[in-house]
C-alpha positions as CSV (number, residue, x, y, z in Angstrom):
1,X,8.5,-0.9,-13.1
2,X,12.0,-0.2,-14.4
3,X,14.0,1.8,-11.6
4,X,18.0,2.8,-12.4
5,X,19.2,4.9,-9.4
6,X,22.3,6.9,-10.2
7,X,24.6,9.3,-8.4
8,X,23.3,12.8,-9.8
9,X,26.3,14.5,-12.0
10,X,27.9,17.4,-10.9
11,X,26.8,17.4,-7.2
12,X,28.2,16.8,-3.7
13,X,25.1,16.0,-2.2
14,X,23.5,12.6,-1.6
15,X,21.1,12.8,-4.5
16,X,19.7,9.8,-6.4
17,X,17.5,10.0,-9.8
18,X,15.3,7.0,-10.2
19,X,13.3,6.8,-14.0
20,X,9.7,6.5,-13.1
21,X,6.5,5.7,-15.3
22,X,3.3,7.4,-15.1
23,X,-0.1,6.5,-14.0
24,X,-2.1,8.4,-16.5
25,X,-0.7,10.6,-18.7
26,X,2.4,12.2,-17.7
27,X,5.6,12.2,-19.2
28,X,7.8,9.0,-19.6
29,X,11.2,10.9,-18.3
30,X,9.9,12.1,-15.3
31,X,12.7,12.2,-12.6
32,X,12.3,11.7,-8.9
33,X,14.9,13.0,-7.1
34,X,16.3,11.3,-3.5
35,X,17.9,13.1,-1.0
36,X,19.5,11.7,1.8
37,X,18.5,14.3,5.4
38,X,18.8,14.1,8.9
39,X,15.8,14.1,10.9
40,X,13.6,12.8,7.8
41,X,12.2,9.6,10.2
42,X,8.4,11.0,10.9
43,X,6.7,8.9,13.8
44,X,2.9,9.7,14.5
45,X,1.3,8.4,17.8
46,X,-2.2,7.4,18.4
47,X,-3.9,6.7,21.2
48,X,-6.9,4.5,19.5
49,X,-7.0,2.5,16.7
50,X,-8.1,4.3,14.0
51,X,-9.0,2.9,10.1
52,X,-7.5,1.6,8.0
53,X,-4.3,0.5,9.8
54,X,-5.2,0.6,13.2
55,X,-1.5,1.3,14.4
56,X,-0.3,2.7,17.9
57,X,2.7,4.7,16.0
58,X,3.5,5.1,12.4
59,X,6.6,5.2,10.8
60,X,7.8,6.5,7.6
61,X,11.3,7.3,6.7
62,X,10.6,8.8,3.2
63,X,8.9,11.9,2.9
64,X,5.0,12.2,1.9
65,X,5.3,12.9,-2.0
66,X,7.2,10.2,-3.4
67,X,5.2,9.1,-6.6
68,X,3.7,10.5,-9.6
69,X,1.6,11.8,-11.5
70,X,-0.7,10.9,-8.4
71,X,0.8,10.6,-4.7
72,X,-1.2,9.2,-1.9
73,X,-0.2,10.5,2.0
74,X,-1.0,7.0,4.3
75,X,-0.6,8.8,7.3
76,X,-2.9,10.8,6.3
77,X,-4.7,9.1,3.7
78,X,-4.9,11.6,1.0
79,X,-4.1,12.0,-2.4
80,X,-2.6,14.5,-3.8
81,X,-1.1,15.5,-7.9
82,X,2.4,15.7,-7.4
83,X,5.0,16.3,-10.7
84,X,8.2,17.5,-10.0
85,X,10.0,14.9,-7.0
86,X,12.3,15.5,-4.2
87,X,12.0,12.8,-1.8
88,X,13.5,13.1,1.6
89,X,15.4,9.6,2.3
90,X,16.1,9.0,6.7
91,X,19.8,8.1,6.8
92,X,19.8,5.6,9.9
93,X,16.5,4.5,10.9
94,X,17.3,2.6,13.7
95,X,19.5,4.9,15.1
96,X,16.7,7.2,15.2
97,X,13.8,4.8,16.3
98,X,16.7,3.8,19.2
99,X,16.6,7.7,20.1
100,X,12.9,8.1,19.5
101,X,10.4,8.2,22.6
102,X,9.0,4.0,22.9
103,X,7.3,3.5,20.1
104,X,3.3,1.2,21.2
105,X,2.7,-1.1,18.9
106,X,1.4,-2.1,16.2
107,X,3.3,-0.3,14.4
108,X,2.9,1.0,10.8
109,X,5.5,0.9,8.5
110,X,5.2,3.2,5.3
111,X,7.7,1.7,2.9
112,X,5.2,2.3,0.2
113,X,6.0,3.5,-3.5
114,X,9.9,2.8,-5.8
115,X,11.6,4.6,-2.7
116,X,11.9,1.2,-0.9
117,X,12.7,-0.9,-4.0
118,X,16.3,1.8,-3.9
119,X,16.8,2.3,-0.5
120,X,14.9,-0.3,1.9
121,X,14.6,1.9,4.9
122,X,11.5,0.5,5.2
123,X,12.7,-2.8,5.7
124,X,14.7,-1.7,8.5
125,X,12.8,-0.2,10.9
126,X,10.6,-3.7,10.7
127,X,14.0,-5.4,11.5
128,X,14.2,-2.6,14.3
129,X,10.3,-4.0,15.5
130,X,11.4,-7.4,15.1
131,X,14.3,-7.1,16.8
132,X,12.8,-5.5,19.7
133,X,9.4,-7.4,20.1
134,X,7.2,-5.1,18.6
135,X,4.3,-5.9,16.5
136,X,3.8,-4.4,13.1
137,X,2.2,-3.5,10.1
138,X,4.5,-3.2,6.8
139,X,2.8,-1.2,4.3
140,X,4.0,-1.8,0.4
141,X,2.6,-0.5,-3.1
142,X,2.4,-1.9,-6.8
143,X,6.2,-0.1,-7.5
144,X,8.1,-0.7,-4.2
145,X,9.2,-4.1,-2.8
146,X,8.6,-6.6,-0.2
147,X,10.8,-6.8,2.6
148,X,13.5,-9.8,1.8
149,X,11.8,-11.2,5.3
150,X,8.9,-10.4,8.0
151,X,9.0,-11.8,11.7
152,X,5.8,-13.8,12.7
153,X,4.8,-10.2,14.3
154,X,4.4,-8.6,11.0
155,X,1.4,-8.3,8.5
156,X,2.3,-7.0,5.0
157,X,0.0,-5.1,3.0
158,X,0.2,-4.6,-0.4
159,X,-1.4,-0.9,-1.5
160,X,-3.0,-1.9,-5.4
161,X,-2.1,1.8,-6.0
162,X,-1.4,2.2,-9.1
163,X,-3.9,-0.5,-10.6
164,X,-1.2,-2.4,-12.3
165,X,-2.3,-5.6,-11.7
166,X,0.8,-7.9,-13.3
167,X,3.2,-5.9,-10.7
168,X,1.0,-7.0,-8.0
169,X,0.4,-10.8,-8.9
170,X,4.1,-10.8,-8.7
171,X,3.9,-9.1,-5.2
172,X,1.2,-11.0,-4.4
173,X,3.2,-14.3,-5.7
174,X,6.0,-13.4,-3.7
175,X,4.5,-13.2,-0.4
176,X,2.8,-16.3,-0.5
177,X,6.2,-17.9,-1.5
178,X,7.4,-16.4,1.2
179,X,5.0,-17.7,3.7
180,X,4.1,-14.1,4.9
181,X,1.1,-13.1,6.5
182,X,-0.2,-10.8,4.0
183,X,-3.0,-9.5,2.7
184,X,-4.4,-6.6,0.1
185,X,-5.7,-3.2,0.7
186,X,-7.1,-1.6,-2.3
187,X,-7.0,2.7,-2.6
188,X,-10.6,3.7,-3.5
189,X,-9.8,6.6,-6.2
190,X,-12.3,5.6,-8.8
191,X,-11.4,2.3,-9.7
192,X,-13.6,0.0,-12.4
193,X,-15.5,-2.8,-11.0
194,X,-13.4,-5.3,-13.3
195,X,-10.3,-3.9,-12.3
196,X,-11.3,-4.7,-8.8
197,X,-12.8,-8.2,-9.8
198,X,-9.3,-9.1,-11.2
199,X,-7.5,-7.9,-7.8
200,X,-9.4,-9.9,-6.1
201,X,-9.7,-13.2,-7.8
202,X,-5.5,-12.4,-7.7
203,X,-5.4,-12.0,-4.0
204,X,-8.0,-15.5,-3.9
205,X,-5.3,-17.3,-5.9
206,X,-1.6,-16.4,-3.9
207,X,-3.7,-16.8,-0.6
208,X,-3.9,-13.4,1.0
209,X,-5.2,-12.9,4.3
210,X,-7.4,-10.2,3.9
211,X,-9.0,-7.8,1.3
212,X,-9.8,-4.4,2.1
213,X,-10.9,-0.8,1.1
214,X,-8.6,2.2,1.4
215,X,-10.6,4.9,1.5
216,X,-8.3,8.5,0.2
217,X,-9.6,11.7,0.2
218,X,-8.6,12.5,-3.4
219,X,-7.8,16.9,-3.5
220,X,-8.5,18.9,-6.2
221,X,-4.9,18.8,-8.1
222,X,-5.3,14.9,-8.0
223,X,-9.1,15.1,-9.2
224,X,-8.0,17.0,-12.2
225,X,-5.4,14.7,-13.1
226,X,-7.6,11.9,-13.1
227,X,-10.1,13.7,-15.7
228,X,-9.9,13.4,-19.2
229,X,-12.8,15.2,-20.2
230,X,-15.8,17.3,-19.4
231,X,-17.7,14.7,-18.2
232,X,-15.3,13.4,-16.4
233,X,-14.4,16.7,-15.0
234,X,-17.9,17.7,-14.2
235,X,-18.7,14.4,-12.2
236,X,-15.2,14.8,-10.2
237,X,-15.9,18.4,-9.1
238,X,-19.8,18.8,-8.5
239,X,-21.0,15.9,-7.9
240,X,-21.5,14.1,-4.7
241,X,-18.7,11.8,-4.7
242,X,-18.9,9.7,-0.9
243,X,-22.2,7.9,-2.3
244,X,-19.6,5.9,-4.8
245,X,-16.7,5.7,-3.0
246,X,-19.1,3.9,0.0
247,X,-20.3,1.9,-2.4
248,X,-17.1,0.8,-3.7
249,X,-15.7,0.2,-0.1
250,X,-18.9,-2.0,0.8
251,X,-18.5,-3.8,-3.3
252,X,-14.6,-4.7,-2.1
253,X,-16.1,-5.6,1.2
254,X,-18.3,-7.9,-1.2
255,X,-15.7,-9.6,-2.9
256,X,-13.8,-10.5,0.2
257,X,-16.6,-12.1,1.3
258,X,-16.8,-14.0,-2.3
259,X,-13.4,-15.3,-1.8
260,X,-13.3,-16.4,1.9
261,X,-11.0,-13.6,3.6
262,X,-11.4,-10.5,5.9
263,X,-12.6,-7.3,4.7
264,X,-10.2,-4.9,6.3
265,X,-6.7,-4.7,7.3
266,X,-6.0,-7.7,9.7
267,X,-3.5,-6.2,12.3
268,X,-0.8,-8.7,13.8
269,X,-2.6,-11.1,16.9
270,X,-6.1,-9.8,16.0
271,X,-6.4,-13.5,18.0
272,X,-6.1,-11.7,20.8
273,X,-8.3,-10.8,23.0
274,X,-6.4,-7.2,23.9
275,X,-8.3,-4.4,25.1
276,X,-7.2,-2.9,21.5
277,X,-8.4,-5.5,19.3
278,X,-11.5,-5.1,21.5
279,X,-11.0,-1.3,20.5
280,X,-11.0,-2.2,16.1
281,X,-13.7,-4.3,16.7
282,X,-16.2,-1.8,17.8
283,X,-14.6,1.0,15.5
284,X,-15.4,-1.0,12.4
285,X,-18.8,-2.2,13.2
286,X,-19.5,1.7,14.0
287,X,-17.7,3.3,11.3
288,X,-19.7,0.6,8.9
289,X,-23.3,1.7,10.2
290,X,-22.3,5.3,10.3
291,X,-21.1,5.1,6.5
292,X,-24.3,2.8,5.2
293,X,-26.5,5.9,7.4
294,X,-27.7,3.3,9.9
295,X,-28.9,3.7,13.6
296,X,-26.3,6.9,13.4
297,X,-27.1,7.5,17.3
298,X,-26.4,3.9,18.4
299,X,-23.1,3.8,15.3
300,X,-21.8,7.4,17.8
301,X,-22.3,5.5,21.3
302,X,-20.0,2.3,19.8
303,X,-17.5,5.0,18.3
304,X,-17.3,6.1,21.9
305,X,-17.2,2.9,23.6
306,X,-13.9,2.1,21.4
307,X,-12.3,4.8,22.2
308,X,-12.8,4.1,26.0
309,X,-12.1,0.8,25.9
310,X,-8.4,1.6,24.0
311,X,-7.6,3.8,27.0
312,X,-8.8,1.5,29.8
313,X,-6.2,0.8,32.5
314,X,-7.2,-2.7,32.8
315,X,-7.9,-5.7,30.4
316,X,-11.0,-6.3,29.5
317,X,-10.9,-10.1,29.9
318,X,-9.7,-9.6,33.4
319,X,-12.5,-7.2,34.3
320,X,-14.9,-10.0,32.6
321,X,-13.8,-12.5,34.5
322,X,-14.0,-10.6,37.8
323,X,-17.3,-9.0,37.7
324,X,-18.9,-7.8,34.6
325,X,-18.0,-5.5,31.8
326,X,-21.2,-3.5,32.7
327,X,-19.4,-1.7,35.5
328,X,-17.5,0.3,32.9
329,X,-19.3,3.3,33.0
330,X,-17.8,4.4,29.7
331,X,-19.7,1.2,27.8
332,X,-23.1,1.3,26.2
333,X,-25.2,-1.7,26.3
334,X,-24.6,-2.6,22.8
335,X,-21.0,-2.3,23.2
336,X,-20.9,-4.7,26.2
337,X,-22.9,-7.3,24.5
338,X,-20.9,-6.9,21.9
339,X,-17.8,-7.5,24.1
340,X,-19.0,-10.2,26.3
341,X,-20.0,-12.4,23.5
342,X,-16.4,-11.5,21.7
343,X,-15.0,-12.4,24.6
344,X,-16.9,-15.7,25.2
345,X,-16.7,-17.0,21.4
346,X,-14.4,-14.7,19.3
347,X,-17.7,-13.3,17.3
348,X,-20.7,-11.0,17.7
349,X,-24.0,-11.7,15.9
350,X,-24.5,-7.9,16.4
351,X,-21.6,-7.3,14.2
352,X,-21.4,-10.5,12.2
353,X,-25.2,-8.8,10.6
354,X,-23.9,-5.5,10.3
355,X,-21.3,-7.2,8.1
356,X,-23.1,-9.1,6.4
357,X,-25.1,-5.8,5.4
358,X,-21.8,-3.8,4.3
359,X,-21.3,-6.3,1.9
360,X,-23.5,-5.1,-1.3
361,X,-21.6,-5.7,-4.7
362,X,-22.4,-2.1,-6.8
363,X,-23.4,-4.2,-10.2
364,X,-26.1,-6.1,-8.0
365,X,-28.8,-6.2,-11.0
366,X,-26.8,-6.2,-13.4
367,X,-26.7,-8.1,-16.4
């Protein structure tokens, strides 16, 4: 992508117009205009780690619509049509992360989308986490930029949104030169099987970390961008569309497998043994069975389980080692077995087969 920012003519505000191409089919001189504000630094909190990210607090200091014809929210992982672009651009991050209430880590940095290549914000409130010990999660796309350098408490990931897959070899290049720990995360918004196949066997060959599904909620305005015709348009608006965009989670899921990495987001230290890794670890195994349909009851009793064990006052490996995770009332059985023999080996054969189910390649059969 070509980006030439320029002072806008005429006006005494801090505005920026930056030339951006389309996805699809808009028009080639579509503007996006920046504007500098106060106050433009959102910070979400959560108390659990919830997919795909698994942050504590997320960060963006850009505002949500900042790319076209298609603009994807990763706080709130949505995507939405967007034409027209202002884009709200935070002045001094870490002035306002210094003010902000303390920010729990991991951290998720949105520096996603042509904003960052501009202005890096982005890459300064993860010299802000660096800086002050906190763990973090710095989240790029196919036209932004990687940060010129990530602490050893950093994961990058690279958003493949828009599938434009020299871009992100050179991302993808880059970061391994780099020595980052890095990985892929691929938005599910109808993508072909090749395309995916070709992202993959690219992330294989710089050495990423991880390969993993985004999955977006795609509205309507985005849906009817994305259709060309009546078929298209037909399949997008009545048809059931969470039995695809499953099964292309669970074929990327597939293809990580294929190419020897993990299958979701790997937040920084997942070594650990924190009572938030603990926390992911159960989420995913029950998000997975909820997802492929399976043992539903038994996928809601884990769900709950994670949740209690992300607000426990206590580490888990301490309670282990003085009794016996059973006396948290809040655990299941399934949970704690699942826990004890994380604890004990760094795996579950409980979730290691409810992995190895997930993983189904959608052309299976085909010739």
């Amino acid at each position: 992508m070509t980006c030439h920012p320029e002072r806008s003519e005429g006006s005494r505000s801090n505005a920026y117009r930056v030339r951006s191409f389309a996805v699809f089919a808009a028009p080639d001189d579509t503007l996006i205009i920046y504007r500098k504000a106060q106050q433009q630094l959102r910070i979400q909190r959560s108390a659990i780690p919830e997919p795909p990210f698994w942050a504590a607090t997320k960060v963006a200091p850009y505002s949500t619509k900042r790319a076209e014809p298609i603009a994807i929210d990763y706080f709130e992982m949505r995507a939405t049509h967007a034409d027209r672009l202002e884009v709200g651009v935070s002045i001094d991050v870490r002035d306002e992360l210094e003010r902000a209430p303390r920010l729990h880590d991991p951290v998720l940095i949105d520096a996603a989308e042509a904003s960052e290549l501009v202005f890096r914000r982005g890459e300064e409130a993860l010299r802000f986490c660096c800086d002050n010990g906190l763990t973090a999660i710095h989240l790029v796309s196919t036209r932004g930029a990687l940060p010129s350098a990530a602490c050893e408490r950093a994961t990058v990931v690279i958003s493949a949104w828009p599938y434009e897959l020299s871009r992100l070899r050179e991302l993808m290049r880059d970061a391994n030169d780099r020595r980052m720990r890095w990985g892929v995360a691929v938005p599910v918004i109808f993508p072909a099987l090749d395309v995916l196949r070709q992202i993959a066997d690219a992330a294989h060959e710089h050495g990423a970390m991880f390969l993993a599904a985004l999955p977006v909620e795609v509205d309507p305005t985005a849906r009817k961008t994305i259709a060309t015709d009546a078929e298209d348009y037909d399949a997008l608006f009545h048809a059931d569309l969470e039995p695809l965009e499953v099964a292309t989670e669970r074929h990327l899921a597939a293809l990580a497998a294929e190419i020897g990495v993990a299958d979701f987001v790997v937040p920084p230290r997942w070594e650990e043994k924190s009572n938030w890794n603990a926390s992911i670890l159960l989420t995913l195994v029950a998000s997975r069975m909820i997802a492929m349909k399976r043992d539903v009851e038994v996928a809601s009793r884990i769900a709950r389980s994670a949740r209690a064990v992300a607000q426990l006052d206590k580490p888990l490996d301490r309670i282990a080692a003085a009794a016996s995770l059973s006396i948290v009332e809040a655990l299941d059985d399934i949970s704690t077995d699942i826990l004890n023999d994380w604890l004990d080996s760094g795996r579950s054969a409980y979730v290691d087969h409810i992995d190895k189910q997930w993983r189904l390649r959608r052309d299976v059969g085909v010739a």
